[in-house]
Jmol script that loads the backbone (N, CA, C; Angstrom):
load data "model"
ATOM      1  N   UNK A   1       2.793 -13.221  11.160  1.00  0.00           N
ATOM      2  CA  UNK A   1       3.115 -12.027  10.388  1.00  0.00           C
ATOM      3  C   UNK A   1       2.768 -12.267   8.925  1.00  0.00           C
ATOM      4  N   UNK A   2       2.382 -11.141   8.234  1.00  0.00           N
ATOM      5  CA  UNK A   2       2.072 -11.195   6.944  1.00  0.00           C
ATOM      6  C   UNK A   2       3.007 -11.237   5.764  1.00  0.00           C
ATOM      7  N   UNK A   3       3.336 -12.250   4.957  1.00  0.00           N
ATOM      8  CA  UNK A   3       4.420 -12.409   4.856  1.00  0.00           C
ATOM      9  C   UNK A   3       4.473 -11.402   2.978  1.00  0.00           C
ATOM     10  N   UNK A   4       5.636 -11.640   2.242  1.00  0.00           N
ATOM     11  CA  UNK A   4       5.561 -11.029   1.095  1.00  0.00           C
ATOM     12  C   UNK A   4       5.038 -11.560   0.004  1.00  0.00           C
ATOM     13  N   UNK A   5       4.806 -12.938   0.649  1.00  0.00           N
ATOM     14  CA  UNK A   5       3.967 -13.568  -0.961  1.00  0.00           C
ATOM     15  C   UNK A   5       2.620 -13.146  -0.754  1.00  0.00           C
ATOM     16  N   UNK A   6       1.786 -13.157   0.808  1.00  0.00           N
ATOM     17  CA  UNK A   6       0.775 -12.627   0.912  1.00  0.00           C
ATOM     18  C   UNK A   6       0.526 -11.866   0.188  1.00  0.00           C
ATOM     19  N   UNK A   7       1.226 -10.366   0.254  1.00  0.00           N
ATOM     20  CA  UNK A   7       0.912  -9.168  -0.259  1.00  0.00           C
ATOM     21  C   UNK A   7       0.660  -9.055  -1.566  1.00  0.00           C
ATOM     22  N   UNK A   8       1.691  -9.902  -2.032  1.00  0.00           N
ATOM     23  CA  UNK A   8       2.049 -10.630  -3.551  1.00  0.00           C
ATOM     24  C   UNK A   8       0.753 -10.855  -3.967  1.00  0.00           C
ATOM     25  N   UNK A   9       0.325 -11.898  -3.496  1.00  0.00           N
ATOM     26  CA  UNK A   9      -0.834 -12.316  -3.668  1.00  0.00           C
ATOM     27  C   UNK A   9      -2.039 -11.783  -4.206  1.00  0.00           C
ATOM     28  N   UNK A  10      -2.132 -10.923  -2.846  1.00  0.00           N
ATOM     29  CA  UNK A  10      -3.364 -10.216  -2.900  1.00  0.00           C
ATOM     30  C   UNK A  10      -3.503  -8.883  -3.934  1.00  0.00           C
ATOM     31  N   UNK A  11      -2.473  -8.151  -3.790  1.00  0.00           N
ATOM     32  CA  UNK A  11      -2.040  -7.197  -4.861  1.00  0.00           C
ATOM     33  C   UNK A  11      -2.515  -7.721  -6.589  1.00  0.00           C
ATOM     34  N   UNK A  12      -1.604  -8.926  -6.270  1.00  0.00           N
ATOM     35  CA  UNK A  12      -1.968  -9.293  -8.062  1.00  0.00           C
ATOM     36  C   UNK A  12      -3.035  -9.559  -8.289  1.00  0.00           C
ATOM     37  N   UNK A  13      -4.098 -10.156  -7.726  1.00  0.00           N
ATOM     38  CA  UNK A  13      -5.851 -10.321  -8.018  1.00  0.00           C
ATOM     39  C   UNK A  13      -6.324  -8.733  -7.954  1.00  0.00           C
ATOM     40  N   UNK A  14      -5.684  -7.636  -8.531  1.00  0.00           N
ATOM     41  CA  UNK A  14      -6.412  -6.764  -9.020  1.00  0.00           C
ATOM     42  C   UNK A  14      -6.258  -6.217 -10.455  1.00  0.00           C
ATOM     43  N   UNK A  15      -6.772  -5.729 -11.570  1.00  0.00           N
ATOM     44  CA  UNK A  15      -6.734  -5.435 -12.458  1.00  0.00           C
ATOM     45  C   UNK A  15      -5.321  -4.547 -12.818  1.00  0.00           C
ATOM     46  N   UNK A  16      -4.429  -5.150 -14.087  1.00  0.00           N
ATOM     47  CA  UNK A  16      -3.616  -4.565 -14.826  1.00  0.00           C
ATOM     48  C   UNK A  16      -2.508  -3.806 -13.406  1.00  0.00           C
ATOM     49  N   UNK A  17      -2.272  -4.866 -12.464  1.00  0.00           N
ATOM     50  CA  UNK A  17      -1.077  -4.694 -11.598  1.00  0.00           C
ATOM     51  C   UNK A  17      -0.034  -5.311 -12.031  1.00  0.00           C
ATOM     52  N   UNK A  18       1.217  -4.486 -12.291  1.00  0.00           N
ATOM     53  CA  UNK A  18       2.450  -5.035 -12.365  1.00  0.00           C
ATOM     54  C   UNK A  18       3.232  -5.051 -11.064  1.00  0.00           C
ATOM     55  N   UNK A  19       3.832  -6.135 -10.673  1.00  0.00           N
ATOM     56  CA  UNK A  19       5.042  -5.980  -9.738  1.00  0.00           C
ATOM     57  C   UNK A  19       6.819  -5.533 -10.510  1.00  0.00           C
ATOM     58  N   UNK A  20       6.951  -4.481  -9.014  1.00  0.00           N
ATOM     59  CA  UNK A  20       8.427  -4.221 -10.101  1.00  0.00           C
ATOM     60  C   UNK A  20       9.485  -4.166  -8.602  1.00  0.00           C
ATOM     61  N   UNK A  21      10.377  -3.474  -8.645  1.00  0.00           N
ATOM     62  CA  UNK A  21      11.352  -3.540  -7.710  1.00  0.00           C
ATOM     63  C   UNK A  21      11.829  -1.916  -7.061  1.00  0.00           C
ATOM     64  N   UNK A  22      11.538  -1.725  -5.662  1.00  0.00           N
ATOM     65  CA  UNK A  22      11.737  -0.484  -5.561  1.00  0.00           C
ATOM     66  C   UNK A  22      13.194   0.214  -5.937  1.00  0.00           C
ATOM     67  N   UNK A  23      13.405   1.295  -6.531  1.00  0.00           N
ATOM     68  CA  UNK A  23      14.711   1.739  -7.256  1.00  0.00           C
ATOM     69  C   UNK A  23      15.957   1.920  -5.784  1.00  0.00           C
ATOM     70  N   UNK A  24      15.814   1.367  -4.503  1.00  0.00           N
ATOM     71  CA  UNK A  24      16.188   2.072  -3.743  1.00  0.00           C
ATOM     72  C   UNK A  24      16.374   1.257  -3.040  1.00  0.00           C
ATOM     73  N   UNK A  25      15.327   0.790  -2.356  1.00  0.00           N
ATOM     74  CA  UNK A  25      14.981  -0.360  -1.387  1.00  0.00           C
ATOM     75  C   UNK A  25      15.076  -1.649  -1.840  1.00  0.00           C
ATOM     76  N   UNK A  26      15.722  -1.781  -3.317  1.00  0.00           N
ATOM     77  CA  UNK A  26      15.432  -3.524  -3.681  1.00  0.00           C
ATOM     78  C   UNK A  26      14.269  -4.313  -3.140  1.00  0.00           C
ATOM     79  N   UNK A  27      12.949  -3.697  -2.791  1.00  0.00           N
ATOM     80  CA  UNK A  27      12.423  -4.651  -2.656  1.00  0.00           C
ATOM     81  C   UNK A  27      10.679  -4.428  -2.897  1.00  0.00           C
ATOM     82  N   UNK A  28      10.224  -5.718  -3.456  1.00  0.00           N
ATOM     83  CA  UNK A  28       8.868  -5.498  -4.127  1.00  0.00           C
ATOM     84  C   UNK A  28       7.769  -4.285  -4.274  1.00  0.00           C
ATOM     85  N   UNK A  29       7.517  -3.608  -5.065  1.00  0.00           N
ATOM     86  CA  UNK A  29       6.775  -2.242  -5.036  1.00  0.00           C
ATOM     87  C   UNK A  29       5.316  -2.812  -6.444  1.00  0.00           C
ATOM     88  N   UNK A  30       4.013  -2.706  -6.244  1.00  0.00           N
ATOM     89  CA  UNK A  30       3.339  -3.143  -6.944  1.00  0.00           C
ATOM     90  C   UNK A  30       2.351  -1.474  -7.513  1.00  0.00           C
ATOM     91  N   UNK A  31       2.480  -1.851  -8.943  1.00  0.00           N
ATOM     92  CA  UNK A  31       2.042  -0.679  -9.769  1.00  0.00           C
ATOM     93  C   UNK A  31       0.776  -0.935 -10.152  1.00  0.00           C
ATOM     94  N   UNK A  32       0.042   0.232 -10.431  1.00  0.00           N
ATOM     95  CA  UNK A  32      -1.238  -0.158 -11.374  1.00  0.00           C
ATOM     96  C   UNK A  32      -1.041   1.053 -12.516  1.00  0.00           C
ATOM     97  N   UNK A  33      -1.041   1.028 -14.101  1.00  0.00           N
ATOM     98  CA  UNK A  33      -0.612   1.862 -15.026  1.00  0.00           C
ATOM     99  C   UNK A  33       0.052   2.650 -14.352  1.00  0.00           C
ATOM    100  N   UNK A  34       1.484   2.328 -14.174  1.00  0.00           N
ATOM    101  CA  UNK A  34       2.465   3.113 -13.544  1.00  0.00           C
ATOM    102  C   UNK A  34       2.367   3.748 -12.106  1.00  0.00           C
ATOM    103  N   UNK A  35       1.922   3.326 -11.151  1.00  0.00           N
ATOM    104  CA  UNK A  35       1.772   4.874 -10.192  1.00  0.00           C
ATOM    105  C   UNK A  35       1.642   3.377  -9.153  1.00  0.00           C
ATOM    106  N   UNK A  36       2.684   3.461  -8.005  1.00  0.00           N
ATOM    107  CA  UNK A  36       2.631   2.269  -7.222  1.00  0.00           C
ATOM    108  C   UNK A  36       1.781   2.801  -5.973  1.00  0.00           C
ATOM    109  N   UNK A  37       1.492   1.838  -5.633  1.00  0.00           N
ATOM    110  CA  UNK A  37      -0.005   1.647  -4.678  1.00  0.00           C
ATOM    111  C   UNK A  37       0.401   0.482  -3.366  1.00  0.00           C
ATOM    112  N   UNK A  38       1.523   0.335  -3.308  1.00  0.00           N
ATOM    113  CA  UNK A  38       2.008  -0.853  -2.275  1.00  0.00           C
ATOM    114  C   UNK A  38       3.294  -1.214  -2.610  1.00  0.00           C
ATOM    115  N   UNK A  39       4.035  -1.434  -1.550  1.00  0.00           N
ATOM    116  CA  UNK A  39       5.496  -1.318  -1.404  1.00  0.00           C
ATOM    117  C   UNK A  39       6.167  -2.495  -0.119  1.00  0.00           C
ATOM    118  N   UNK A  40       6.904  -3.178  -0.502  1.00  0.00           N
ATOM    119  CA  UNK A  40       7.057  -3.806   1.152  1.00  0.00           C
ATOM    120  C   UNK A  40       8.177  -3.054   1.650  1.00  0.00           C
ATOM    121  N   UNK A  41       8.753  -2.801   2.742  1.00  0.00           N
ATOM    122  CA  UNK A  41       9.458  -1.884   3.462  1.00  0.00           C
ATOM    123  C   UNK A  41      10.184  -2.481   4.331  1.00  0.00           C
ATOM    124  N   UNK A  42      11.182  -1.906   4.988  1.00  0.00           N
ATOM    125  CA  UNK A  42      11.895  -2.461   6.016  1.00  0.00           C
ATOM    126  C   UNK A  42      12.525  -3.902   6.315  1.00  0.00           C
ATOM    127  N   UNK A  43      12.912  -4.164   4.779  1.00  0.00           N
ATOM    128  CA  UNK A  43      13.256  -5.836   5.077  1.00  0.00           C
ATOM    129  C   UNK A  43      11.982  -6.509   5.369  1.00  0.00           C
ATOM    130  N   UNK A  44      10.998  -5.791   4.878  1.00  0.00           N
ATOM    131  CA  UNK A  44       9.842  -7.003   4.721  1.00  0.00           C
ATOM    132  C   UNK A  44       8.473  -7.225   5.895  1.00  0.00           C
ATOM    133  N   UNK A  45       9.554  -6.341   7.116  1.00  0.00           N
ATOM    134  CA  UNK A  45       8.464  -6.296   8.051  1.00  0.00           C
ATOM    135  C   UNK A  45       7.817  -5.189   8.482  1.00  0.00           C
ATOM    136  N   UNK A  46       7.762  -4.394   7.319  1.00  0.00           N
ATOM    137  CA  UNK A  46       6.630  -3.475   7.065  1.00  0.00           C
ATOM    138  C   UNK A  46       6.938  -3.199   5.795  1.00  0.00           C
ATOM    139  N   UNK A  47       5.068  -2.782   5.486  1.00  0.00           N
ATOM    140  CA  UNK A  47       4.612  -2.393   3.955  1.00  0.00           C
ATOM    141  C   UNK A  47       4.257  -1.463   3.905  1.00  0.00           C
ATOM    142  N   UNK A  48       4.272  -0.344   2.598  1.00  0.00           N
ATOM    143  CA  UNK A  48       3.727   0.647   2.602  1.00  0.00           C
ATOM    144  C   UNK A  48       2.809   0.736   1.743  1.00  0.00           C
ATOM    145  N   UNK A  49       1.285   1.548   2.634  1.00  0.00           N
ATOM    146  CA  UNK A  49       0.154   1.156   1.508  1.00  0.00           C
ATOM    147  C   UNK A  49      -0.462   3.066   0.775  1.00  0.00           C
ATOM    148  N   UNK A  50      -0.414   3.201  -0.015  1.00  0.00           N
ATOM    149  CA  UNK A  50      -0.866   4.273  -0.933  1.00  0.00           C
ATOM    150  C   UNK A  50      -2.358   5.045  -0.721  1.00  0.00           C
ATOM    151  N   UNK A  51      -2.480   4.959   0.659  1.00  0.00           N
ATOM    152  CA  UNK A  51      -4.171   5.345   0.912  1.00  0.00           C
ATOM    153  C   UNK A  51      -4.219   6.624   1.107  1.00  0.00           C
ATOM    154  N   UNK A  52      -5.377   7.124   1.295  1.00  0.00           N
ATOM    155  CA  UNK A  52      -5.492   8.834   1.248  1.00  0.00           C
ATOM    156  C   UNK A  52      -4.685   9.665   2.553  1.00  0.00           C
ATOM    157  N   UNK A  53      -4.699  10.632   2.768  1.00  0.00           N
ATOM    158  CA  UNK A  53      -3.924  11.431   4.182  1.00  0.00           C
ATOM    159  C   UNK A  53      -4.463  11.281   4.801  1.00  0.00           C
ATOM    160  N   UNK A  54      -5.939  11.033   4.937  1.00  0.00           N
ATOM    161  CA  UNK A  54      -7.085  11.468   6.168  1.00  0.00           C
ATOM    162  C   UNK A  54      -6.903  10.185   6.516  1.00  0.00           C
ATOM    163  N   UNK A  55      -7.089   8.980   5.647  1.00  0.00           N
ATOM    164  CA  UNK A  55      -7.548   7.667   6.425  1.00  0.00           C
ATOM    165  C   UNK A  55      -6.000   6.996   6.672  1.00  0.00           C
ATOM    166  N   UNK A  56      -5.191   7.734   6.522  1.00  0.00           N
ATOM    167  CA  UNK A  56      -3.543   7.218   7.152  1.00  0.00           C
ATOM    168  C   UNK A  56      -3.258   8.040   8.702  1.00  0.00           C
ATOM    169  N   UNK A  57      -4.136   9.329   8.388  1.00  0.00           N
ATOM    170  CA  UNK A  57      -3.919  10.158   9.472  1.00  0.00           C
ATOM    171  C   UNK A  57      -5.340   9.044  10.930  1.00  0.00           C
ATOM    172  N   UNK A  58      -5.859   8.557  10.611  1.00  0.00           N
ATOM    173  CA  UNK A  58      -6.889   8.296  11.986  1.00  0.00           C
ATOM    174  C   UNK A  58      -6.147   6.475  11.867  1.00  0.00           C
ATOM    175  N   UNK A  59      -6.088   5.861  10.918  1.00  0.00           N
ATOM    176  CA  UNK A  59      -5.265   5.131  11.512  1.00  0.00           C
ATOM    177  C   UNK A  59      -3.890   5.398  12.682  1.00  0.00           C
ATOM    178  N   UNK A  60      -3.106   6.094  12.463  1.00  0.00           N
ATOM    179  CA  UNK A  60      -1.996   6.721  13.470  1.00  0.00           C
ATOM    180  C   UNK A  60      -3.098   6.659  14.879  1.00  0.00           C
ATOM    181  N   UNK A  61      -3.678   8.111  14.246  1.00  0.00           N
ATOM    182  CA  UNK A  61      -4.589   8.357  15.813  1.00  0.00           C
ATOM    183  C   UNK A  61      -4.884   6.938  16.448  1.00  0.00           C
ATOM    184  N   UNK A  62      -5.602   6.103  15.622  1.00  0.00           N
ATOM    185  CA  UNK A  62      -5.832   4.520  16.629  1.00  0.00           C
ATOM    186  C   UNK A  62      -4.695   3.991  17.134  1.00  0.00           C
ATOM    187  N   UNK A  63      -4.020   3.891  16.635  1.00  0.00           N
ATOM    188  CA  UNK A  63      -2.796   2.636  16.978  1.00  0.00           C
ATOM    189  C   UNK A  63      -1.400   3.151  16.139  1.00  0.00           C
ATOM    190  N   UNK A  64      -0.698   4.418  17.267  1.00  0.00           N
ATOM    191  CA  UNK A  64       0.172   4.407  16.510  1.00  0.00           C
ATOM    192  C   UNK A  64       1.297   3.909  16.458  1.00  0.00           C
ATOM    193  N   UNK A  65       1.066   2.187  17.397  1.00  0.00           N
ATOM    194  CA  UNK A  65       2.479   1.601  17.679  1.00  0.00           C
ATOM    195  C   UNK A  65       2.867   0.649  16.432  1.00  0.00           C
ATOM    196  N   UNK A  66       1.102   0.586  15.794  1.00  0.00           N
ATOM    197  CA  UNK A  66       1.486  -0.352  14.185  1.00  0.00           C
ATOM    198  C   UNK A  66       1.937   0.632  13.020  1.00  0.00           C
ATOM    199  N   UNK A  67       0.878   1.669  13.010  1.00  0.00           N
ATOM    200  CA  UNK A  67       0.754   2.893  11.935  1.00  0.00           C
ATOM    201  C   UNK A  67       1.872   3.724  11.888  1.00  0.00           C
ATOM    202  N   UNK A  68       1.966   4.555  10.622  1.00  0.00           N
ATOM    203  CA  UNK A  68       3.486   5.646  10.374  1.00  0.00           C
ATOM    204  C   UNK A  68       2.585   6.185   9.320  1.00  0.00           C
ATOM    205  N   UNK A  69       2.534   7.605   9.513  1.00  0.00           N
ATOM    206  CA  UNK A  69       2.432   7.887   7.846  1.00  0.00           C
ATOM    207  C   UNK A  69       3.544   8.282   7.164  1.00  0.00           C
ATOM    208  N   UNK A  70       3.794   8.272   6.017  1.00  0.00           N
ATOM    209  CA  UNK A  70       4.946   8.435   5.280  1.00  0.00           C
ATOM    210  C   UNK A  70       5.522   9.499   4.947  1.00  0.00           C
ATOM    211  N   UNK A  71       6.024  10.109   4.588  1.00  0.00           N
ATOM    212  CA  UNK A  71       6.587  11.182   3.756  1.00  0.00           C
ATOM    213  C   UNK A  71       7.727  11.327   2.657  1.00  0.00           C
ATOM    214  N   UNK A  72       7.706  12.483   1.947  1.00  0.00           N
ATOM    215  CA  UNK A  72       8.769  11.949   1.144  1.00  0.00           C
ATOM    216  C   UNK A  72       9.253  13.808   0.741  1.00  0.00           C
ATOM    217  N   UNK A  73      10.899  13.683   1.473  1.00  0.00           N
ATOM    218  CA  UNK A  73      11.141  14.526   1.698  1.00  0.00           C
ATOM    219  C   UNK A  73      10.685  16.029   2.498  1.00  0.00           C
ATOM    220  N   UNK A  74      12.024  16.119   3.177  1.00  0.00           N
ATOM    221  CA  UNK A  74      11.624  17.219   4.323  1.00  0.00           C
ATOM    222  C   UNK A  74      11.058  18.403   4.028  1.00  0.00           C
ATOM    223  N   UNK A  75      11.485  19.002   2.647  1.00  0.00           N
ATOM    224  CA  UNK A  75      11.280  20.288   2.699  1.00  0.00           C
ATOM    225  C   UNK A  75       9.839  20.488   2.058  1.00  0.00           C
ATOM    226  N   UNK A  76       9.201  19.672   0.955  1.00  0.00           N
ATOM    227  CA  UNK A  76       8.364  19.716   0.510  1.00  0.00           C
ATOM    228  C   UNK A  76       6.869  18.831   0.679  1.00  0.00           C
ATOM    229  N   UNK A  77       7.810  17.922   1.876  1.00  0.00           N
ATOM    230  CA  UNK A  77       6.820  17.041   2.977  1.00  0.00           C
ATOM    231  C   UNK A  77       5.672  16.683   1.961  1.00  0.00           C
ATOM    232  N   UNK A  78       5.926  16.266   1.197  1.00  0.00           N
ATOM    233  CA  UNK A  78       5.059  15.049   0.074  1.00  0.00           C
ATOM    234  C   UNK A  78       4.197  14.118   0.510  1.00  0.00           C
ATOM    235  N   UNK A  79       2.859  13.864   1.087  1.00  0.00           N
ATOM    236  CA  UNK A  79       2.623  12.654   1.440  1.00  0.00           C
ATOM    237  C   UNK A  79       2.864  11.240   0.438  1.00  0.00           C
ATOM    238  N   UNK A  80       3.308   9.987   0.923  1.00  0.00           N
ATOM    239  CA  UNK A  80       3.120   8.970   0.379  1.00  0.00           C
ATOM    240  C   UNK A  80       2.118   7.987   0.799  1.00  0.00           C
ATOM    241  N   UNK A  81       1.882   7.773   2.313  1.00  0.00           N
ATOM    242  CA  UNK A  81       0.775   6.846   2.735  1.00  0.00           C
ATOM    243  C   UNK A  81       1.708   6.103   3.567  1.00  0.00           C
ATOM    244  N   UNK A  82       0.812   5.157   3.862  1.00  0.00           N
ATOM    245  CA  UNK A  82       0.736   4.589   5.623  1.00  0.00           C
ATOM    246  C   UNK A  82       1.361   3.754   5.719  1.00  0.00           C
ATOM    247  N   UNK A  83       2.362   3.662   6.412  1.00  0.00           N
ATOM    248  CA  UNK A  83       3.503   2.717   6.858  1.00  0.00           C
ATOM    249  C   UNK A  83       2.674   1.401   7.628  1.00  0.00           C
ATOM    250  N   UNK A  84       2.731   0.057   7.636  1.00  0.00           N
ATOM    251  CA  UNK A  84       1.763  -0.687   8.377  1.00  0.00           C
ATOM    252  C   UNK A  84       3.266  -1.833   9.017  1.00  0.00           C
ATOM    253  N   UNK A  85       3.222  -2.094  10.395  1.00  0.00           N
ATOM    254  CA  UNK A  85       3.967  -3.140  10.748  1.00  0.00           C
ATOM    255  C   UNK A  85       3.045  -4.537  10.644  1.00  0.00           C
ATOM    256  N   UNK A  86       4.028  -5.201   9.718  1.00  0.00           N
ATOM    257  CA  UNK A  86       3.137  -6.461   9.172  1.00  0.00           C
ATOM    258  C   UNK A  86       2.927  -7.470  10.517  1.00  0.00           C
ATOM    259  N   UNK A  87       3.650  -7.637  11.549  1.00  0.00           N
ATOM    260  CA  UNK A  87       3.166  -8.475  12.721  1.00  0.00           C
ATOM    261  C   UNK A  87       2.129  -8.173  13.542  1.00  0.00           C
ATOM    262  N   UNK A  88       1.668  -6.698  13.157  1.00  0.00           N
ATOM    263  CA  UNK A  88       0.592  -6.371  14.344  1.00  0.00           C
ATOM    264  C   UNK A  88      -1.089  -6.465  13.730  1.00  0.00           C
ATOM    265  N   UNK A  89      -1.114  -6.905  12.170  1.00  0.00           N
ATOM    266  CA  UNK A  89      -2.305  -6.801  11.095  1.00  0.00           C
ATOM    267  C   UNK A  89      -2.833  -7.817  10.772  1.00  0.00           C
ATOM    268  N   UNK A  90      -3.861  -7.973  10.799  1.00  0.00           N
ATOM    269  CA  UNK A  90      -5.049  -9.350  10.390  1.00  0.00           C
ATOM    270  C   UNK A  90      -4.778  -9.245   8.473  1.00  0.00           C
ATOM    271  N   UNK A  91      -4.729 -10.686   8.270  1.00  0.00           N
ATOM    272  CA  UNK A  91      -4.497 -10.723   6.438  1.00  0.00           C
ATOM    273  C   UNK A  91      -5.659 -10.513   6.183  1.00  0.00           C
ATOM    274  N   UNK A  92      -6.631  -9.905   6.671  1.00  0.00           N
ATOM    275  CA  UNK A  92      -7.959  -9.596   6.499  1.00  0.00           C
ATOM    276  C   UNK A  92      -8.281  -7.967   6.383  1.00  0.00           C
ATOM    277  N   UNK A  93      -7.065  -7.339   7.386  1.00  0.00           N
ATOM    278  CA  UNK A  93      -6.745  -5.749   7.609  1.00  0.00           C
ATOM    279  C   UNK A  93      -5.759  -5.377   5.821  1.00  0.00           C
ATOM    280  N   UNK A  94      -4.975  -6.471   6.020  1.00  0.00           N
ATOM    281  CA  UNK A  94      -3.765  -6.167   4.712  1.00  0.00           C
ATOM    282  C   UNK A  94      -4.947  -6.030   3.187  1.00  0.00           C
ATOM    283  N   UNK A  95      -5.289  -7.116   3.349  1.00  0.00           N
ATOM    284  CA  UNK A  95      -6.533  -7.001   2.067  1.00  0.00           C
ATOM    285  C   UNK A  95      -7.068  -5.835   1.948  1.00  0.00           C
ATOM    286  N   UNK A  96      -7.694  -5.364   2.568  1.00  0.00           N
ATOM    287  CA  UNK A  96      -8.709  -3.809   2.741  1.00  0.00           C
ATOM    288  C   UNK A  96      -7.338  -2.892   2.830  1.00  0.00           C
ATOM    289  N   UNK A  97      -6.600  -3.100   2.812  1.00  0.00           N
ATOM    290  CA  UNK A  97      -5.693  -1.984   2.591  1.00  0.00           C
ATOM    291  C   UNK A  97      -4.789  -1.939   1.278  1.00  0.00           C
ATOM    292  N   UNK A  98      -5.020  -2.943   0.772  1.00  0.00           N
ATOM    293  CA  UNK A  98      -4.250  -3.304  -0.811  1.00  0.00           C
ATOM    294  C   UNK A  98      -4.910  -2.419  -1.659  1.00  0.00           C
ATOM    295  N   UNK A  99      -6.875  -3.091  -1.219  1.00  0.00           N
ATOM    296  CA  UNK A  99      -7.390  -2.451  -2.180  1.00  0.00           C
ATOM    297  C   UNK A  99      -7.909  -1.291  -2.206  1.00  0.00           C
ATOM    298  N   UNK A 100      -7.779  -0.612  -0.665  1.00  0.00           N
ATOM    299  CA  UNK A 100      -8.076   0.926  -0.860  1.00  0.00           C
ATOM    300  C   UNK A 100      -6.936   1.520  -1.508  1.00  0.00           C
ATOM    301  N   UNK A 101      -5.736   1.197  -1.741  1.00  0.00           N
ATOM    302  CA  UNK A 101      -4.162   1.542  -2.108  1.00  0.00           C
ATOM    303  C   UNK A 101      -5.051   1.343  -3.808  1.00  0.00           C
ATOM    304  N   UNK A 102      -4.766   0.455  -4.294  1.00  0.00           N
ATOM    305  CA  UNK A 102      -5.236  -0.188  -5.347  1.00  0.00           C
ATOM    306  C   UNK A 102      -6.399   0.939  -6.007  1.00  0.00           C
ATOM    307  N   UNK A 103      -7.309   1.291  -5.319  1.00  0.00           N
ATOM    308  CA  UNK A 103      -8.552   1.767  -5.661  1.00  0.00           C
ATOM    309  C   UNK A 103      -8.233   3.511  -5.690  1.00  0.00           C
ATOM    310  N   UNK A 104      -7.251   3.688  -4.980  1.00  0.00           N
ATOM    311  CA  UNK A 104      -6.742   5.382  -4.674  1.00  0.00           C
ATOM    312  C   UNK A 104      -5.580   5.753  -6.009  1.00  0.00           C
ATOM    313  N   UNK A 105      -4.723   4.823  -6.362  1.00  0.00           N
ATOM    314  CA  UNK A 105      -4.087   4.926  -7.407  1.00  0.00           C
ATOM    315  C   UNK A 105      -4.700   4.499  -8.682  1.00  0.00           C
ATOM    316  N   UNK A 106      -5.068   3.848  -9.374  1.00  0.00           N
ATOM    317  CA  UNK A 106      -5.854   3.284 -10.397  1.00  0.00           C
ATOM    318  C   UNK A 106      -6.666   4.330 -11.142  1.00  0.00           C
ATOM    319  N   UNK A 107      -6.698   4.453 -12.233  1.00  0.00           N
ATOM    320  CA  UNK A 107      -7.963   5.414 -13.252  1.00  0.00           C
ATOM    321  C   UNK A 107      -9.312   4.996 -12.675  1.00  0.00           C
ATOM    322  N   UNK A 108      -9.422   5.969 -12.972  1.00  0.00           N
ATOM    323  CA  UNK A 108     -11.364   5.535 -12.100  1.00  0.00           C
ATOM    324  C   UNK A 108     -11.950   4.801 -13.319  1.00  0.00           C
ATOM    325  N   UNK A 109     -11.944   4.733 -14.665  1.00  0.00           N
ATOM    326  CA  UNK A 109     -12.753   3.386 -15.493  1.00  0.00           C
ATOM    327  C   UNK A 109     -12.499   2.397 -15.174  1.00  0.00           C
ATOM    328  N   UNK A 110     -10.772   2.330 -14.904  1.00  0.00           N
ATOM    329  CA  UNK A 110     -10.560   0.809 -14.289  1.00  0.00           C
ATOM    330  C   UNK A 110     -11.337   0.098 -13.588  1.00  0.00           C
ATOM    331  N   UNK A 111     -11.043   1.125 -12.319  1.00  0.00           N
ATOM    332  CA  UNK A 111     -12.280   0.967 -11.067  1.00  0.00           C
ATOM    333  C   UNK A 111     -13.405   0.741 -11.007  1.00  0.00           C
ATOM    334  N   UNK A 112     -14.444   1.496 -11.913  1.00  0.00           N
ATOM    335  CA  UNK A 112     -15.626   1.448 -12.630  1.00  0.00           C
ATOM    336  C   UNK A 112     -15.965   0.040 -13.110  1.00  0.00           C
ATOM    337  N   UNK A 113     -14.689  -0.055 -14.399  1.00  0.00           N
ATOM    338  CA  UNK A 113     -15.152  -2.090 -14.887  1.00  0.00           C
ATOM    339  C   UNK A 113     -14.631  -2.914 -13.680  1.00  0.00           C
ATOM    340  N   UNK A 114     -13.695  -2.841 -12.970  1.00  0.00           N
ATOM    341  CA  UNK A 114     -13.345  -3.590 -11.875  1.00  0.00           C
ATOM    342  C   UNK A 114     -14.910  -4.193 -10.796  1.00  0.00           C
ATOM    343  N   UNK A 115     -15.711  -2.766 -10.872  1.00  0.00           N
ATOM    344  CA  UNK A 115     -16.709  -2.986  -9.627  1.00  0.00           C
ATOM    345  C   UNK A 115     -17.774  -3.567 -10.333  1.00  0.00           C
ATOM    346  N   UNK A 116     -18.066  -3.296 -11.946  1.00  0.00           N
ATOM    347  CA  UNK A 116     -18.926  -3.898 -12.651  1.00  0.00           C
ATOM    348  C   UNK A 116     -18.473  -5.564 -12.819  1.00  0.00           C
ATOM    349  N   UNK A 117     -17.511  -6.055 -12.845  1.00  0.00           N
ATOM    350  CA  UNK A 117     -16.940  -6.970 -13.056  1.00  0.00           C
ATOM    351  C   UNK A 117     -17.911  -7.751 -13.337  1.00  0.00           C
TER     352      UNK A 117
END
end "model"
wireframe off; spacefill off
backbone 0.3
color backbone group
């Protein structure tokens, strides 16, 4: 299973990420200029990653015994992004999902000098 320093990890090798603490969940939520992009969840054994509706929605469709998409609140059904159970994911799947999270929240210059790097 993918553990929380992993995420830790991988999260922080991207540009101007802060880690902070979810207001709710006590537990690790990682920002890029304010706007969080990854979250660990459930006591740790699931994370939540900040990716678009469409590519949270065909993940489900594949495998929806790992996948959840999120929401946030009933009445105004908010998307947040894709719930992932960390025992069923390659640290190779978690990566590509940090940084599409990462790459979906972030200012696009960031992104821009990030890819020029």
């Amino acid at each position: 299973m993918i553990t929380s320093e992993e995420i830790r990890r991988y999260a922080r090798a991207f540009p101007e990420v802060e880690e902070g603490v979810h207001h709710v969940l006590k537990l690790p939520v990682f920002k890029v200029r304010g706007k969080v992009f990854a979250g660990m969840d459930r006591g740790g054994r699931t994370a939540v990653f900040s990716i678009s509706q469409v590519d949270a929605a065909a993940a489900v469709a594949a495998e929806p015994a790992v996948y959840e998409e999120v929401w946030r609140n009933a009445a105004t059904r908010s998307f947040v992004g894709l719930r992932v159970d960390l025992a069923e994911v390659s640290s190779k799947h978690i990566r590509g999902l940090i940084e599409g999270a990462w790459r979906n929240k972030a200012p696009k210059r960031l992104v821009a000098s990030y890819d020029a790097g």
